[in-house]
Structure formats: C-alpha cells, structure tokens
C-alpha positions as CSV (number, residue, x, y, z in Angstrom):
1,X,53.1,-31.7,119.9
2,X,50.8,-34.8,118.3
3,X,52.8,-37.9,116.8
4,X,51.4,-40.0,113.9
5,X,51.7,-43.2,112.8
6,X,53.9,-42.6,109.3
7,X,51.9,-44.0,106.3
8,X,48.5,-42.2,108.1
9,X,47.4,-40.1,105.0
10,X,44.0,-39.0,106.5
11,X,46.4,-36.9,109.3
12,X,49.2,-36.3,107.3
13,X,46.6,-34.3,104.4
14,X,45.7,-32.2,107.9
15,X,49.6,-31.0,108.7
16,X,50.4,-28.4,106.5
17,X,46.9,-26.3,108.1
18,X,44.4,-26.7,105.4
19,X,41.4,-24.2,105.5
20,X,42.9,-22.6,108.6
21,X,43.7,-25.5,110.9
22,X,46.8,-25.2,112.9
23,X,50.3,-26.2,110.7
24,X,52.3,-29.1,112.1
25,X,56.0,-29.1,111.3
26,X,58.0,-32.4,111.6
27,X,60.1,-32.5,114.6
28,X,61.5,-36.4,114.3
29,X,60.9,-40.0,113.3
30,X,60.5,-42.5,116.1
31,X,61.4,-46.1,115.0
32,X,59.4,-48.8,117.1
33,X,62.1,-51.9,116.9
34,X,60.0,-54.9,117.3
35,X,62.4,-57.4,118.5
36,X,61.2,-60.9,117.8
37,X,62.1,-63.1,121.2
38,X,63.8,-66.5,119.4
39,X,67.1,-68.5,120.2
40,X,69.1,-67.2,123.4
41,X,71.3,-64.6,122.4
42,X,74.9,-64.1,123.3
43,X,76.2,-60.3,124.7
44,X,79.1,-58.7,122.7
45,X,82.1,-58.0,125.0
46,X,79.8,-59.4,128.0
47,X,82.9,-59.4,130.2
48,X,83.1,-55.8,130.1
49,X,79.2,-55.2,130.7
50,X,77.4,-56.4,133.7
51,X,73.6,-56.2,133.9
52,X,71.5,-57.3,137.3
53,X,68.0,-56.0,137.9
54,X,67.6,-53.0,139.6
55,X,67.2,-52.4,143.5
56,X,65.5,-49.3,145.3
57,X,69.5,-48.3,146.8
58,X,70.0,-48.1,143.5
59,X,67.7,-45.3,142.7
60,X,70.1,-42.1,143.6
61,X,72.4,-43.4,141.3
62,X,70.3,-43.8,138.7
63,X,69.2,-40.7,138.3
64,X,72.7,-39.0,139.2
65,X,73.1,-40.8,135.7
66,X,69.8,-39.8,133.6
67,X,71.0,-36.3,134.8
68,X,74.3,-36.9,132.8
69,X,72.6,-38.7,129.7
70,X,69.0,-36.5,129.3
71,X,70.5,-33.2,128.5
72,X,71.7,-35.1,125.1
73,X,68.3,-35.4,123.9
74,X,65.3,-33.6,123.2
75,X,62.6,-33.6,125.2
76,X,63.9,-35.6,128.0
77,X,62.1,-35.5,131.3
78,X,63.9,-33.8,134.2
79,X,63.7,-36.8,137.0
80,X,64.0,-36.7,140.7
81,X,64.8,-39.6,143.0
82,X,61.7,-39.1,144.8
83,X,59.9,-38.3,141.4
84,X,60.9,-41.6,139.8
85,X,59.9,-43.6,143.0
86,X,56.7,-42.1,143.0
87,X,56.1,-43.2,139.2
88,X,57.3,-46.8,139.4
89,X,54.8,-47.3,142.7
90,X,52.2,-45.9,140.9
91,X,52.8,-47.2,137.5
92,X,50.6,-50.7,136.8
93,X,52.7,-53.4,136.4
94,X,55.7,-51.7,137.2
95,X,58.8,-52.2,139.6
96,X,62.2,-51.3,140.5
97,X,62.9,-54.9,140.0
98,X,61.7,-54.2,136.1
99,X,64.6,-51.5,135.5
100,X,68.0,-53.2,134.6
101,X,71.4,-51.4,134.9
102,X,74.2,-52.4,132.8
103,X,77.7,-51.6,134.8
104,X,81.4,-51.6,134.2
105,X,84.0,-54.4,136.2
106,X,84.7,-51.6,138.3
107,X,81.0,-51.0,139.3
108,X,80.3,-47.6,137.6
109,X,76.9,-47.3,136.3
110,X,77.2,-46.9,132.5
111,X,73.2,-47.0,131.7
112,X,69.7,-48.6,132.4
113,X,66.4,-49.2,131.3
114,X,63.1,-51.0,132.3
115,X,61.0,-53.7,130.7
116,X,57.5,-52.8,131.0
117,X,55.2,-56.0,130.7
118,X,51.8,-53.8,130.6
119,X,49.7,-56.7,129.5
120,X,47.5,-56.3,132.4
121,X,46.2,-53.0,131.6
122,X,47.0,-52.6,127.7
123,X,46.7,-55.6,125.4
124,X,47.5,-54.9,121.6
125,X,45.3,-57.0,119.1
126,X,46.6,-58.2,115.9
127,X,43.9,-57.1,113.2
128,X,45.9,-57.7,109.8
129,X,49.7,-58.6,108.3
130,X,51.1,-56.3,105.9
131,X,52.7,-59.0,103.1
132,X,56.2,-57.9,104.7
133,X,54.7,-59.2,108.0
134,X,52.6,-62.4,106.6
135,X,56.3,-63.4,105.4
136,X,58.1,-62.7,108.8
137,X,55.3,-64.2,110.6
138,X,55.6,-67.9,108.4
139,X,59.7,-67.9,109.2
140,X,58.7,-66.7,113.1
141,X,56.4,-69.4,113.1
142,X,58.4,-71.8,111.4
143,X,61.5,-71.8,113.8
144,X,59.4,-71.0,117.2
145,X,58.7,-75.0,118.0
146,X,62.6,-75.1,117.3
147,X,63.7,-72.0,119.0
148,X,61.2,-72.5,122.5
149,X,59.8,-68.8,120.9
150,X,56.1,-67.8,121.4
151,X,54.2,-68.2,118.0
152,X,52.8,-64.6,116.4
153,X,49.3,-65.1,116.6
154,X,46.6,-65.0,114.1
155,X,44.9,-62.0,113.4
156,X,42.2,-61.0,115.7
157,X,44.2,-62.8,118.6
158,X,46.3,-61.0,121.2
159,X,49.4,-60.1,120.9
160,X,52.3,-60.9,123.9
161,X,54.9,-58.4,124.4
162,X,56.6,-56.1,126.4
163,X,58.1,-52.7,126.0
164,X,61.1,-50.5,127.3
165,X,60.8,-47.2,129.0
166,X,63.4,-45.0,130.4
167,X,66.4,-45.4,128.1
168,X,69.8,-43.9,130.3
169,X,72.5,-44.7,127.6
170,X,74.7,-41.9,126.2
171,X,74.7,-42.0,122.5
172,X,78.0,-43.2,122.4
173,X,77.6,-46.4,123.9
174,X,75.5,-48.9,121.9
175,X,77.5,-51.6,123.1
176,X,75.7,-50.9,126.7
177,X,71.8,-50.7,125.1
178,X,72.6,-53.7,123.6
179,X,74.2,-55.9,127.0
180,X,70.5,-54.5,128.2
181,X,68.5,-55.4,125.3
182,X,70.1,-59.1,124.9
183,X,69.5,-59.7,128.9
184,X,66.0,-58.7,128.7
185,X,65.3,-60.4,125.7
186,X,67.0,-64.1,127.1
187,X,65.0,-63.4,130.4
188,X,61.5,-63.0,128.5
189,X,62.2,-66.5,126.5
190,X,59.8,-69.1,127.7
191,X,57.8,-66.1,129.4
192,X,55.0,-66.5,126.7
193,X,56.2,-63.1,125.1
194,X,56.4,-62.9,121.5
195,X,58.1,-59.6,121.0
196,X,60.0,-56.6,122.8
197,X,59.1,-53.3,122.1
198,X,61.9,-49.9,122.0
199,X,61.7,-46.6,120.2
200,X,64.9,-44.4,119.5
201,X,65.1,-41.9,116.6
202,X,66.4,-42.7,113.7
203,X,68.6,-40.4,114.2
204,X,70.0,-41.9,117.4
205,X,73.3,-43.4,117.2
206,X,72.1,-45.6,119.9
207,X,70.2,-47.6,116.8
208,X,73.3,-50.1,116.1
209,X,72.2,-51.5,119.6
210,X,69.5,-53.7,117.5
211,X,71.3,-54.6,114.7
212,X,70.9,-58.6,113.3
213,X,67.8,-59.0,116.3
214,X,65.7,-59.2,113.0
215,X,63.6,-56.2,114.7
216,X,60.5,-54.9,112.6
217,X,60.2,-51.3,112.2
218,X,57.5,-49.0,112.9
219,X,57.5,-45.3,112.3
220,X,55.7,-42.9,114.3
221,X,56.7,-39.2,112.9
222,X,56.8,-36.3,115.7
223,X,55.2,-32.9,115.3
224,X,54.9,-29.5,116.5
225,X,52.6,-26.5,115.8
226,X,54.1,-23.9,114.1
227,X,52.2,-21.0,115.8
228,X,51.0,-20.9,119.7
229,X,49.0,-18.1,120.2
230,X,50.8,-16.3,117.8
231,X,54.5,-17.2,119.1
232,X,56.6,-18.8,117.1
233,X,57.8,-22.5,118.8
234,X,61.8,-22.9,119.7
235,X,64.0,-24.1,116.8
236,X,65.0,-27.7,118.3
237,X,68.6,-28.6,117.6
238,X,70.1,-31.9,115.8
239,X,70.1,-33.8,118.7
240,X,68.0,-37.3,119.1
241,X,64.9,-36.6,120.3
242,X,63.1,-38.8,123.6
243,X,60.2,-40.4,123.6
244,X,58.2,-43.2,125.7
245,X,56.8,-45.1,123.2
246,X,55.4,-47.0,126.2
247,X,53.3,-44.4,127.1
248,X,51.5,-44.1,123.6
C-alpha cells in the first residue's frame, strides 16, 4: 500500500502500471483537517462529555474500547495493553498524559485520542501558499494579535503544530471527537502552536466533528497493488478506512 499526496501528477501518471510497473488501485481519500488554533472554543453539550488527560490505570480500559471501535474500520491496528505501553514509552515526545479520553456523567469511556506535539523530532517548513492559503493566512494573521493565536509564518519559516494519533470514537459519535478536539485545541492556545493536525476519511462520518473550526484540507489518496505475486489483493468493504497521518 503507498499513499499520495492528491494533486501529485508525476505519481498519479505511474498508477495505472505504465510499461509494466505494478497497477495501484485507490483504496480511500484521507482528509488532513488543519485546524487553525484561534479564540477559545466552547464544547457542544459539554455537560454530557467529560474530557481529562489520560493516566497509565487508564490504559486497560482504553484498549477494552479501541477493541470495540477498530473492527469499524479498515486497517486498524490490533492493540494490546502492553503493546500500547510499549509504544507511548518509546514514542519521542509522547506520553500517556498526551492521550485524552472523553467520558459520559456516569464514567463510561465513550472515546479517546492523543495530541502528538512531535516538534522535537519532525519540524514541517512552510515553502509556498497556494492563493487559497495566502488569503487564509492574511485573515489568520489579521485576527491572531486579537485572538492571542500564533501567527502562520512566512514561507521558509517553521511551522508550529501538533497532530492527533489513535482516534477511539465510533462512527456514530461525532459529538465525542469533537468534546476531544475543542479541549485540545483550548489547551494548545498560548502554547506557540499555530495549528492541529487530524486525518479521517472522507468517508468517515466522524468528519462533522470539525465542522465551522475553519480547518484546511489536505488530501492524501490511499492505494493498493492490484497483483502480489500474482494473487489478487482482498476486496475492502465500505467502511472508513484508518490511518495515522502522524506517522507520515
């Protein structure tokens, strides 16, 4: 499986196997919602939803949940309690602390996520605007004195933000991606971040989660070969697929 960036015709001319290369056929379209961090933001039904950082007794219970959730999309990771542990230690700039759970009144876990600031190991540079982006980036501007925001920066300067891994919310439930997005997002404000980072399918239901956070899309398109050693690959079904755009 490859992903590229939608819009890259040099690759794009390569898909279809020309001269005998392998054939690529499109498996899904991941959306990068980049969520400019501006005013503080209030939560939707926020006495229903609860969301507190994450602690390492919370750990069995979280993945007693991603083993209820994953199964609704493709290509989800099978994860282990002692599997998961093992990543967050290892993972640079990563901590148990960084995952944030979002819970009913009762208690019951309903979903979680983590906010990866990888900054210390990854920085993105800004090389150019697209005209869509030169206007965004004049409002952004514009209303970050007002707002407290981090400014976008020019291009060839660095830019601040942090992205989301591990999405746990059932496809049902935007209303719970969102309680996590909008705490994330007012905890980064004043952190010097300019943006945060998710990627769901377009497909995904769980898409209304970032609606009127004036996020900027970026599609990534998902393929697969069409032959392995002469075996045809397994039809995938309609369901959203998963992927860590964190890990790209």
């Amino acid at each position: 499986m490859i992903t590229v960036l939608a819009g890259n015709r040099a690759m794009e001319r390569r898909l279809p196997g020309p001269r005998g290369v392998p054939a690529f056929n499109r498996l899904a379209t991941i959306r990068t919602h980049s969520i400019p961090i501006l005013w503080r933001r209030a939560v939707n039904d926020s006495d229903s939803i609860r969301v507190s950082a994450a602690e390492w007794s919370d750990l069995e219970e979280m993945i007693t949940r991603w083993a209820r959730v994953a199964p609704s999309r493709q290509l989800a990771p099978v994860l282990t309690a002692e599997g998961l542990a093992k990543w967050i230690r290892e993972a640079p700039g990563l901590d148990i602390s960084s995952y944030r759970l979002a819970r009913a009144p009762g208690g019951r876990l309903l979903g979680f996520l983590a906010v990866w600031d990888q900054r210390p190991f990854k920085q993105l540079t800004v090389i150019g605007y697209s005209k869509r982006l030169k206007a965004a980036r004049s409002a952004f501007n514009l209303l970050a004195p007002i707002t407290g925001a981090e400014r976008m920066p020019r291009p060839g300067s660095a830019l601040n933000c942090v992205s989301v891994a591990h999405i746990c919310v059932p496809g049902c439930r935007p209303d719970v991606l969102r309680a996590l997005i909008v705490s994330a997002y007012n905890e980064l404000r004043g952190s010097g971040c300019s943006f945060l980072n998710l990627g769901l399918d377009v497909r995904d239901p769980l898409t209304a989660a970032t609606r009127a956070l004036f996020a900027q899309p970026t599609d990534v398109n998902a393929y697969v070969l069409t032959t392995r050693n002469g075996v045809l690959p397994q039809a995938l079904d309609a369901r959203p697929m998963h992927y860590e755009i964190a890990l790209v």
